[in-house]
SERO-4910 file (N, C-alpha, C, O; in steps of 0.05 Angstrom, whole numbers):
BEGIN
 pado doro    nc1    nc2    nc3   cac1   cac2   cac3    cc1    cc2    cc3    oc1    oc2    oc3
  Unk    A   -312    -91   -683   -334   -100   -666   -341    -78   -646   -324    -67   -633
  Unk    A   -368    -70   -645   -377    -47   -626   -374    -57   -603   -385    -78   -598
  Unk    A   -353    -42   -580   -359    -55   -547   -385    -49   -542   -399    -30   -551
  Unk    A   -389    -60   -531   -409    -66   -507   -416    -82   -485   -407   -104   -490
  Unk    A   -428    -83   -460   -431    -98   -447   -464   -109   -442   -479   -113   -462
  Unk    A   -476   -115   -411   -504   -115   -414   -508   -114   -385   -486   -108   -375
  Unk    A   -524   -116   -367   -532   -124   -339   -556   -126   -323   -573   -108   -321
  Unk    A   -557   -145   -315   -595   -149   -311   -590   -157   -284   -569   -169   -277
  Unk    A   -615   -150   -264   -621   -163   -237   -629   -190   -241   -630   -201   -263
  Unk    A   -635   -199   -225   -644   -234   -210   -651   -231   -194   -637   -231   -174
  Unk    A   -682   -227   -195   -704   -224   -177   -715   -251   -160   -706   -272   -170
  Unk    A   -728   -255   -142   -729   -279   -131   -715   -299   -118   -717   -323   -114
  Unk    A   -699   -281   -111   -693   -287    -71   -698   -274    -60   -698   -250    -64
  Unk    A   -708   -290    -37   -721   -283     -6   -699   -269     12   -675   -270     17
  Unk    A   -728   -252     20   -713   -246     54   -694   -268     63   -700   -292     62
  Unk    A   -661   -256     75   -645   -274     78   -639   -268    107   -638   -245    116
  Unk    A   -635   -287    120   -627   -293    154   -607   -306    159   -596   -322    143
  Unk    A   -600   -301    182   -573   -316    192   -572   -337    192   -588   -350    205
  Unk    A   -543   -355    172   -544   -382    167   -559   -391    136   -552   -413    127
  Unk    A   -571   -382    127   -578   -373     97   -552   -383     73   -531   -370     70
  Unk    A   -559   -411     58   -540   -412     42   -547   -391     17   -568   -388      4
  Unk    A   -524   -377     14   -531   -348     -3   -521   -368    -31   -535   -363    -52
  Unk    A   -500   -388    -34   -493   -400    -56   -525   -413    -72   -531   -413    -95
  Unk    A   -539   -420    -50   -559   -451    -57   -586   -427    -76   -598   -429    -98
  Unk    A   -584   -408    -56   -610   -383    -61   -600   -379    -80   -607   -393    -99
  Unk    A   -576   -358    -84   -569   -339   -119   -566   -363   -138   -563   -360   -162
  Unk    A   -568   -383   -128   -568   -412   -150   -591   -416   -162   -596   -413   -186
  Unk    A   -607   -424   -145   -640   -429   -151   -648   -403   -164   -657   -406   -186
  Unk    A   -645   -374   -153   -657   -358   -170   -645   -347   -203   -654   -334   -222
  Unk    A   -618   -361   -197   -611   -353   -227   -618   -381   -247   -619   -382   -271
  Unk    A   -620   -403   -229   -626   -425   -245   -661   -411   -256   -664   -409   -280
  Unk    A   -682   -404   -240   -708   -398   -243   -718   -381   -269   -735   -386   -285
  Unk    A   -695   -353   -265   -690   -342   -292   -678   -352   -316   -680   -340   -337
  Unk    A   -665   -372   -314   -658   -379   -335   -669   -412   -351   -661   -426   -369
  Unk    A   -685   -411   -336   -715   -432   -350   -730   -415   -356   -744   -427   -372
  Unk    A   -740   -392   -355   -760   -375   -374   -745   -365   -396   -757   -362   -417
  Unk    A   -719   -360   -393   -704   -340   -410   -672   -351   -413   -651   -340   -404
  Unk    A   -677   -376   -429   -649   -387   -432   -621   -366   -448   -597   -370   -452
  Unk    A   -634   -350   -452   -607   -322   -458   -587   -310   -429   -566   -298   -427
  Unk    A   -604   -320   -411   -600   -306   -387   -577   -330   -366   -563   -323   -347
  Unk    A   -579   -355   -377   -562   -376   -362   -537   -369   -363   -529   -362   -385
  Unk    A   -514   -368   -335   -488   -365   -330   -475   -369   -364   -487   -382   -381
  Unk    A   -451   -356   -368   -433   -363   -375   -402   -351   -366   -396   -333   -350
  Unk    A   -386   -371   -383   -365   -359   -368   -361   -328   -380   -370   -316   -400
  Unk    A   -343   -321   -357   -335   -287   -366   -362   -274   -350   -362   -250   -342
  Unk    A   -376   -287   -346   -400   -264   -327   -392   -258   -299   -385   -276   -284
  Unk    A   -394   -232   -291   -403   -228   -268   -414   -222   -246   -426   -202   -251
  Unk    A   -419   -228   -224   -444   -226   -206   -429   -205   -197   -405   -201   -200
  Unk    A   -453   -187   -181   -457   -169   -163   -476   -166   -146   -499   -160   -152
  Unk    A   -466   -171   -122   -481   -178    -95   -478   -154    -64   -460   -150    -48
  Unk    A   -507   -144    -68   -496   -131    -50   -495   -140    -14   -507   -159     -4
  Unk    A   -480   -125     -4   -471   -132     17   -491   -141     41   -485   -159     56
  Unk    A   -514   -127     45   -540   -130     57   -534   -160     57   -524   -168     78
  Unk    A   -539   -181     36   -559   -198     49   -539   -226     53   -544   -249     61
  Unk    A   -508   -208     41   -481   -227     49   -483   -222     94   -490   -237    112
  Unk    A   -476   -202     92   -485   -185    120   -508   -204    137   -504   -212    160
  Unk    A   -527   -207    124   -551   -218    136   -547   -252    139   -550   -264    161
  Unk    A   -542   -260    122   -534   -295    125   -512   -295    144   -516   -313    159
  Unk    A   -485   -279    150   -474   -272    164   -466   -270    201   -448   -273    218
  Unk    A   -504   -260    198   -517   -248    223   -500   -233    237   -492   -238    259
  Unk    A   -493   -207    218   -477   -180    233   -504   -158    235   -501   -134    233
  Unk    A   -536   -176    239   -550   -153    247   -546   -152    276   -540   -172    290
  Unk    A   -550   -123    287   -548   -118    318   -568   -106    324   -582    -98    305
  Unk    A   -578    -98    358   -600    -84    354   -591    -53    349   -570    -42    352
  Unk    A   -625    -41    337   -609    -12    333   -605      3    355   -596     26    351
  Unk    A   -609     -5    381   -612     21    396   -583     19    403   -573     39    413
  Unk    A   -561     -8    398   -529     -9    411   -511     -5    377   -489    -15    370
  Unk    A   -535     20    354   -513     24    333   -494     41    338   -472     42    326
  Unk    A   -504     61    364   -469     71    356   -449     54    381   -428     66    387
  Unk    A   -454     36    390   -433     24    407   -424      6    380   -399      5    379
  Unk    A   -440    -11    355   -430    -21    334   -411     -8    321   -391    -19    314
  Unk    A   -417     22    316   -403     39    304   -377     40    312   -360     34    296
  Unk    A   -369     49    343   -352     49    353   -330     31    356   -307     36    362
  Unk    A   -350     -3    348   -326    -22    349   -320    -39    328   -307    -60    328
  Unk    A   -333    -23    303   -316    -31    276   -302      0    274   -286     -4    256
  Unk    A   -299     24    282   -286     48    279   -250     48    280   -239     57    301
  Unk    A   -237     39    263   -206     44    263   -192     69    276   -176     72    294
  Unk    A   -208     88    258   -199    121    268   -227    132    251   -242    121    234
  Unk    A   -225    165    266   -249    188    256   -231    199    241   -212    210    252
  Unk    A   -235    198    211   -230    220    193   -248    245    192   -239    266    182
  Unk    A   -274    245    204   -293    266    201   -313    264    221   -324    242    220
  Unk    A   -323    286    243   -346    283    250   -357    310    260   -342    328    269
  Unk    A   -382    312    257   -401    337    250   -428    332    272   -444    313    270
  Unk    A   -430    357    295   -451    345    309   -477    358    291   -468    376    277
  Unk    A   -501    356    288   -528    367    296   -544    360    308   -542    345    327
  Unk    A   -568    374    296   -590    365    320   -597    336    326   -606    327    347
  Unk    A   -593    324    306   -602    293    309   -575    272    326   -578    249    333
  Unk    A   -559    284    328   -537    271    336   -506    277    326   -505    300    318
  Unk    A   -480    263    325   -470    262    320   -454    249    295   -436    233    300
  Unk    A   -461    254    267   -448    249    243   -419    248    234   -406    266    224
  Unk    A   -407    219    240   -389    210    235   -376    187    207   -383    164    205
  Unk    A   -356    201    189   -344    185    179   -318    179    189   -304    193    204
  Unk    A   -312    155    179   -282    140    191   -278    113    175   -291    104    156
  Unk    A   -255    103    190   -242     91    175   -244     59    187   -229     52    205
  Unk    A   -263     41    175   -273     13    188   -254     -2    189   -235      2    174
  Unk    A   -252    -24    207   -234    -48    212   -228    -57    185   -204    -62    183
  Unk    A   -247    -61    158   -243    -64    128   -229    -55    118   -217    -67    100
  Unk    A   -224    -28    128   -205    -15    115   -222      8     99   -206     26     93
  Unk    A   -239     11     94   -265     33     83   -257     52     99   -244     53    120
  Unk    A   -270     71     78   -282    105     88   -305    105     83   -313    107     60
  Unk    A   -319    104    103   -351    114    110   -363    123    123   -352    125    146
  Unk    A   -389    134    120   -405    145    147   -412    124    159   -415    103    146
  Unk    A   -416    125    187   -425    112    206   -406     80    201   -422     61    201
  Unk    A   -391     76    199   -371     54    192   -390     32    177   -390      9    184
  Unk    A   -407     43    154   -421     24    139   -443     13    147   -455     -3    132
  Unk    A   -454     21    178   -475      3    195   -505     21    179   -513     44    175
  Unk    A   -512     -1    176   -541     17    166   -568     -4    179   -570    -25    190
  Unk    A   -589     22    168   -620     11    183   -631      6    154   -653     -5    155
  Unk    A   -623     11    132   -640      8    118   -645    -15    107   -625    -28    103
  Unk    A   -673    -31     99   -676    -61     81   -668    -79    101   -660   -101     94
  Unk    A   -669    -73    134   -667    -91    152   -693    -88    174   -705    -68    181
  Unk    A   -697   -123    184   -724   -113    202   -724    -76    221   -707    -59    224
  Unk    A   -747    -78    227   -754    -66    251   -739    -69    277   -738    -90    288
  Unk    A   -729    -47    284   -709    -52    307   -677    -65    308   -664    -70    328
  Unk    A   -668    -70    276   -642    -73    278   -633    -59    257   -645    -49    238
  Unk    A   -605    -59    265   -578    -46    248   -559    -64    239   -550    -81    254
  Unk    A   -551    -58    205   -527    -86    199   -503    -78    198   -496    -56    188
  Unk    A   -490    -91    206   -452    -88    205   -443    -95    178   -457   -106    162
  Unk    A   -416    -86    174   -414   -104    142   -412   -130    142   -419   -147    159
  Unk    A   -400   -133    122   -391   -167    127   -361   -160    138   -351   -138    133
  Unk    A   -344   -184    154   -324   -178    172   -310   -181    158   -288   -173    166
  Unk    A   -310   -190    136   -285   -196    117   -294   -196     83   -298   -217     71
  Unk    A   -296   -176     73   -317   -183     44   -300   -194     24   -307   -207      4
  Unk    A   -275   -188     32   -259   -204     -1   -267   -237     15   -283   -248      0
  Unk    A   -262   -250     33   -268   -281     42   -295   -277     32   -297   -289     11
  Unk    A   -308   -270     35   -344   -278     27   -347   -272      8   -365   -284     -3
  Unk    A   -334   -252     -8   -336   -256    -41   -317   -283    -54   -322   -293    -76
  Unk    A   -297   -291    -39   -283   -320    -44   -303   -340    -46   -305   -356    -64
  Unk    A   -314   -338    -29   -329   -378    -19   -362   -375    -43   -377   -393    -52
  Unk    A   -363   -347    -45   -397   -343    -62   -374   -354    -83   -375   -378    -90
  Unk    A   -355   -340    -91   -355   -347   -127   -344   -374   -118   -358   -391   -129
  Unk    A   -327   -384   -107   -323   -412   -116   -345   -434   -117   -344   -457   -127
  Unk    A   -368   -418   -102   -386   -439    -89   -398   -435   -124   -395   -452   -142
  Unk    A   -408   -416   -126   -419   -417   -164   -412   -424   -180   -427   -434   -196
  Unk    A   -385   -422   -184   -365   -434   -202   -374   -462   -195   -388   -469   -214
  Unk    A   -372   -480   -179   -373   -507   -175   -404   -511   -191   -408   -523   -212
  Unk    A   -428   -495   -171   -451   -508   -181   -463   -499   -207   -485   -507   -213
  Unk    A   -445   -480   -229   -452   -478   -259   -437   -483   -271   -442   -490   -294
  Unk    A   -409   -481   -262   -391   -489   -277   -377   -478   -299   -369   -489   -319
  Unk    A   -375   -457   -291   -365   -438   -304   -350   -417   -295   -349   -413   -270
  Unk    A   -338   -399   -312   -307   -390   -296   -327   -361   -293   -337   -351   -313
  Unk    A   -330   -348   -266   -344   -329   -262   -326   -307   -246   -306   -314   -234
  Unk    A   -333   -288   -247   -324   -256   -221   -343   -253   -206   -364   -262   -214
  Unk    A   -344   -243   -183   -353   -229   -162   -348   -219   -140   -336   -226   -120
  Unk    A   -364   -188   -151   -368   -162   -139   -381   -170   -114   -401   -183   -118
  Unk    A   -374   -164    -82   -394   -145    -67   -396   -119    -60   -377   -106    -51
  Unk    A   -421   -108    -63   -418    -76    -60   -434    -71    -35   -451    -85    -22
  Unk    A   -424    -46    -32   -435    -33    -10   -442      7    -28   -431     15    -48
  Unk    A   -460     20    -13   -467     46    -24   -440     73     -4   -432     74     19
  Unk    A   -434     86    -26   -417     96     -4   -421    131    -22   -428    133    -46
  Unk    A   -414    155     -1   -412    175     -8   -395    187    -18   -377    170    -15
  Unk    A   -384    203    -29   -359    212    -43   -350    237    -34   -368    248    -22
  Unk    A   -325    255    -35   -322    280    -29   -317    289    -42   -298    281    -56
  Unk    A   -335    319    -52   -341    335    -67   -361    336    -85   -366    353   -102
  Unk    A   -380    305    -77   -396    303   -101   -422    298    -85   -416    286    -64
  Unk    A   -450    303    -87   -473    297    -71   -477    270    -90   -469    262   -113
  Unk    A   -499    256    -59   -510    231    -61   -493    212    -64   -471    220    -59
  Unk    A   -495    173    -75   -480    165    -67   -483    149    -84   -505    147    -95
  Unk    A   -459    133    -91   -465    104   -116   -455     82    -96   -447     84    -73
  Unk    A   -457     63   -113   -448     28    -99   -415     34   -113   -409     47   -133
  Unk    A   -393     15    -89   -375     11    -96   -362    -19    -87   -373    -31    -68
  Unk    A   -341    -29   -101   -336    -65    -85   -326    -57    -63   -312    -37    -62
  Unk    A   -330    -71    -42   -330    -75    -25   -308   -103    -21   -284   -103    -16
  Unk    A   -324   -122    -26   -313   -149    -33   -312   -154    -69   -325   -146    -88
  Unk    A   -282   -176    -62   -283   -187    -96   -268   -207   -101   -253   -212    -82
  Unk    A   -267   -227   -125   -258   -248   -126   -255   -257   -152   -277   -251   -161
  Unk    A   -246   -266   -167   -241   -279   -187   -234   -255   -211   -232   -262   -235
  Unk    A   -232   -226   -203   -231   -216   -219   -217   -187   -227   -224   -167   -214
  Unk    A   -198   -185   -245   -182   -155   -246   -195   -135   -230   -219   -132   -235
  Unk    A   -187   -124   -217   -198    -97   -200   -190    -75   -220   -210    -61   -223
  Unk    A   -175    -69   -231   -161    -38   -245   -156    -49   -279   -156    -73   -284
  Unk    A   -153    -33   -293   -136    -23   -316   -129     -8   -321   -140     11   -333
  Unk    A    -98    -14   -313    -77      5   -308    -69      5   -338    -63    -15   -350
  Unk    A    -69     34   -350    -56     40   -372    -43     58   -374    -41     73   -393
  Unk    A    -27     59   -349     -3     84   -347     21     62   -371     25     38   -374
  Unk    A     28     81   -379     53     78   -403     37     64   -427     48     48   -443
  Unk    A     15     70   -427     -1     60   -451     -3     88   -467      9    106   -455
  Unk    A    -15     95   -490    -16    116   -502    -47    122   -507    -64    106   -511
  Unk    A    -49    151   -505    -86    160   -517    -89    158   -541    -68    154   -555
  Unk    A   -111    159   -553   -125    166   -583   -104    178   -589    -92    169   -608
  Unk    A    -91    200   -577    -72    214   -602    -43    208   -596    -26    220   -609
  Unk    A    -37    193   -580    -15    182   -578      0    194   -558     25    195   -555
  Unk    A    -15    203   -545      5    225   -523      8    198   -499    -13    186   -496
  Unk    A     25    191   -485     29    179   -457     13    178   -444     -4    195   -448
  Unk    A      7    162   -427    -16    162   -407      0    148   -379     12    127   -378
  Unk    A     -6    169   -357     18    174   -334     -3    161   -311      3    140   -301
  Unk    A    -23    174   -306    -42    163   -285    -69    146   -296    -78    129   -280
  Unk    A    -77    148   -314    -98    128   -316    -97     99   -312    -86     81   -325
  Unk    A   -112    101   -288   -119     71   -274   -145     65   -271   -153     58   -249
  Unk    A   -164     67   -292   -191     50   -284   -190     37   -268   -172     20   -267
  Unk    A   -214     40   -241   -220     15   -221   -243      0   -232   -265      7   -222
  Unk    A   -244    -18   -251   -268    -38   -262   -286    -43   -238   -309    -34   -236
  Unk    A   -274    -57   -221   -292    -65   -199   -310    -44   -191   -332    -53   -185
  Unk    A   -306    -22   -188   -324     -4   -178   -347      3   -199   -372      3   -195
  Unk    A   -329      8   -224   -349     18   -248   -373     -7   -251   -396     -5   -262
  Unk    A   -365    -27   -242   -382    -49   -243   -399    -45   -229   -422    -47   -239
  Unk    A   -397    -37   -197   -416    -39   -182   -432    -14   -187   -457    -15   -188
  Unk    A   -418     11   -190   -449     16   -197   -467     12   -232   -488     23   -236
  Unk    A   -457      1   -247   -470     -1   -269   -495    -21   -260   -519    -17   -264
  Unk    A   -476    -51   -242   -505    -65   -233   -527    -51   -213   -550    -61   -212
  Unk    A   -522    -29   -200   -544    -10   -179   -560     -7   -196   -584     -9   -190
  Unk    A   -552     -3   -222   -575      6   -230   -594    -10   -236   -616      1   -238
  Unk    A   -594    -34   -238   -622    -54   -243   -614    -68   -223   -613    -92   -228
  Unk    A   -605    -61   -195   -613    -73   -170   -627    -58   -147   -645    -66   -133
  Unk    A   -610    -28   -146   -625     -5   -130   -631    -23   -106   -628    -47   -100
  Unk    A   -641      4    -91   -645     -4    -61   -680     -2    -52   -687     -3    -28
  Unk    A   -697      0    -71   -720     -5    -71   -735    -18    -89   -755     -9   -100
  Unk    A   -722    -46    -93   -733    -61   -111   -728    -96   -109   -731   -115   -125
  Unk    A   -721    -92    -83   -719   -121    -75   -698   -141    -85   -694   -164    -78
  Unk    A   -683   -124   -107   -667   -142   -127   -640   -147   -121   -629   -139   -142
  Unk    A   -620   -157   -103   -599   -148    -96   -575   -157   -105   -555   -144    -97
  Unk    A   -570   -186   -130   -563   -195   -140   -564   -184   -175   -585   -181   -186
  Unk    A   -534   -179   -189   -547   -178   -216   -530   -186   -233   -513   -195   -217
  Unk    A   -521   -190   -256   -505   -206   -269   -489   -182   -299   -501   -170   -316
  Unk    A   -468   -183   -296   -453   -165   -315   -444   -181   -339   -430   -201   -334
  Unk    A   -449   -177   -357   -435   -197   -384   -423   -178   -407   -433   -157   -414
  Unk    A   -401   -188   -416   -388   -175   -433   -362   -160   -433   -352   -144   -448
  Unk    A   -352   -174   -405   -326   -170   -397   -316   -183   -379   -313   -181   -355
  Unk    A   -312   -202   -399   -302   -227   -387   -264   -228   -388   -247   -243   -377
  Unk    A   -262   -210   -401   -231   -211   -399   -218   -196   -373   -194   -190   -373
  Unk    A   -237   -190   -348   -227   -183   -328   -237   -208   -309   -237   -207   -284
  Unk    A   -245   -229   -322   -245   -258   -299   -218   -267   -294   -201   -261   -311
  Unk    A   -214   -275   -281   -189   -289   -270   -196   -312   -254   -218   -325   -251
  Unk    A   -163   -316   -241   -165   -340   -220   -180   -323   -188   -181   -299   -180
  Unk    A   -186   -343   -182   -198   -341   -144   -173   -329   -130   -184   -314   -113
  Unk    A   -156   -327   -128   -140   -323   -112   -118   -299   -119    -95   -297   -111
  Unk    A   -138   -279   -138   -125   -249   -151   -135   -235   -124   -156   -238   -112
  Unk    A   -111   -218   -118   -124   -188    -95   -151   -184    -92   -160   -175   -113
  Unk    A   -171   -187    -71   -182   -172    -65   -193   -136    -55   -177   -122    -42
  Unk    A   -214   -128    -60   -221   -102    -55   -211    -89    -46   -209    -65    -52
  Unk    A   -198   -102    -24   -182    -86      4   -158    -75    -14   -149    -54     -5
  Unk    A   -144    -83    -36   -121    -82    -44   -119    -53    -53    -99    -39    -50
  Unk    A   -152    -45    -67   -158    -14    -71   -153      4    -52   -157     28    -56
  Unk    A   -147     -4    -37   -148     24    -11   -128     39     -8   -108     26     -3
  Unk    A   -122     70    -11   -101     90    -10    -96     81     27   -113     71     42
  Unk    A    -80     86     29    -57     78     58    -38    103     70    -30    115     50
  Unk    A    -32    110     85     -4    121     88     -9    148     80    -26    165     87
  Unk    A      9    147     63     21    172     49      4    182     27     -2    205     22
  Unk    A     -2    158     14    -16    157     -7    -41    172     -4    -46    189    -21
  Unk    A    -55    169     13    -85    185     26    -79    216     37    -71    224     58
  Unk    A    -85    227     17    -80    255     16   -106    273     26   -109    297     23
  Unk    A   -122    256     36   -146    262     53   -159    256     79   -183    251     83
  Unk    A   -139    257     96   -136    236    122   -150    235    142   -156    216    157
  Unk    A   -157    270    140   -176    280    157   -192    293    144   -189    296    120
  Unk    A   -218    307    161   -230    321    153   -219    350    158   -203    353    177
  Unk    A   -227    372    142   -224    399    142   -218    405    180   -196    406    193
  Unk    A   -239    408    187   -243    418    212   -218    403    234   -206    415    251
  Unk    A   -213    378    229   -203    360    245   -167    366    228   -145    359    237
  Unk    A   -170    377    208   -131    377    203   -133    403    214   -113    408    228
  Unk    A   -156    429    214   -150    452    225   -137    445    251   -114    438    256
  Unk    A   -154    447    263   -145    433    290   -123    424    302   -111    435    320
  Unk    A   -114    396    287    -93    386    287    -69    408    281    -50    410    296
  Unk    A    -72    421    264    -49    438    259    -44    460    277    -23    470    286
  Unk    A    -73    463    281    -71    488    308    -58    476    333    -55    494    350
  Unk    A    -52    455    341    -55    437    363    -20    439    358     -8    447    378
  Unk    A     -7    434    339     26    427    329     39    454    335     60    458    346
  Unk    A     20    473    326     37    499    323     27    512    347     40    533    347
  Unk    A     12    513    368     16    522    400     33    495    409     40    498    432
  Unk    A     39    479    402     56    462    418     84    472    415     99    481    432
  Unk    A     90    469    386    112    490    378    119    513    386    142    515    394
  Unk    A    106    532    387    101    554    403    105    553    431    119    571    441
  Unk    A     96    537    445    109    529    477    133    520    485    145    523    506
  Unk    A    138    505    461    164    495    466    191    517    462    213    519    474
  Unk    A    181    534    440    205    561    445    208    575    460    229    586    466
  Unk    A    181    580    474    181    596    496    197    587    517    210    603    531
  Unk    A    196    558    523    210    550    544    236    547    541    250    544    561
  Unk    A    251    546    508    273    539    507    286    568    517    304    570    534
  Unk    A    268    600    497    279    629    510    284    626    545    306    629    555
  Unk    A    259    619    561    266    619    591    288    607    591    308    619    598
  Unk    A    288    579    582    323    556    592    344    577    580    368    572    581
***
């Protein structure tokens, strides 16, 4: 059997505001599409992908923009990176989520005039309550992705990655599995969840009103509600072999070794 999968948007939800049942909306509009185009109705093994915007917005983590970088500052864990120019001060870091992003995820874009959105405060819980809430009203055993757009290092521009998740394998881990030619396989760990989110960008994008879209054909990464969430992806510790930015480990190191440096000096005087 040839793999394959498939993925389409679900057009037709509205502008969403604070207090916004997001279950009742992605209901009605996937119910809408799928009275013109009964190919298109839930089944099980499908998954949604929702981006974070309009979880964010029912939410009401919009703020105004002129207090985004006081927002910035108080979802900010720590600065892994920051770069002044002319426009200001360009910061990535490390959000209360647990993310690496610029500006701790707060954005202006696809939000009124005059505000800025926070993420959602918790996206694996709001990817919990969307899928169970769907699961109940189709009835069927579903996944869901939330994504957010994030940048990468070493690579220009930016894809969607989960953010939030629920009902569904995050990785396939095939360390001690073997390749096509049989050789061992030591590190390969597919992150599904991610490859997901951006496969759905592409027929949801950020200029097309579409923010919802539905993945079919891998259903063998559905699970139960209560598998690890997104957060579970996150390098930690030791593990994050990128902690800082260039300029900021220079620094830091320069900062260890004049301290070091002072301290011998004073031990020669003693």
């Amino acid at each position: 059997m040839t793999p394959r999968f498939s993925v389409w948007g679900i057009p037709g939800i509205p502008e969403i505001e604070k207090g916004d049942d997001l279950v009742a909306l992605i209901a009605a509009a996937i119910a809408a599409q799928a009275a013109a185009d009964p190919d298109l109705a839930l089944e099980t093994g499908d998954i949604l992908v929702v981006t974070s915007k309009i979880v964010s917005k029912a939410e009401g983590m919009q703020v105004p923009a002129a207090e985004r970088e006081q927002a910035i500052a108080a979802d900010t864990v720590r600065v892994v990176a920051e770069r002044v120019h002319p426009g200001g001060t360009f910061r990535i870091v490390e959000t209360r989520q647990g993310l690496v992003m610029a500006a701790a995820g707060i954005d202006m874009s696809n939000v009124p005039e005059g505000l800025a959105l926070r993420l959602p405060a918790d996206p694996d819980a709001s990817a919990r309550a969307l899928c169970a809430g769907l699961r109940e009203r189709f009835g069927v055993e579903l996944g869901l992705v939330i994504t957010d757009t994030i940048g990468r290092a070493w690579r220009i521009g930016q894809t969607d990655m989960a953010i939030g998740a629920a009902g569904l394998q995050l990785t396939d881990d095939l360390r001690g599995a073997a390749d096509a030619n049989g050789r061992p396989l030591h590190v390969t760990q597919a992150v599904i969840a991610d490859e997901i989110a951006g496969a759905a960008d592409l027929v949801k994008g950020k200029t097309t009103g579409i923010p919802v879209a539905v993945v079919r054909g891998l259903g063998r990464f559905v699970l139960d509600l209560d598998t690890p969430g997104a957060r579970s992806l996150t390098r930690t510790g030791d593990d994050d072999m990128f902690r800082f930015g260039s300029a900021e480990a220079y620094r830091l190191g320069y900062e260890a070794a004049m301290a070091e440096l002072k301290t011998k000096k004073k031990q020669r005087q003693d």
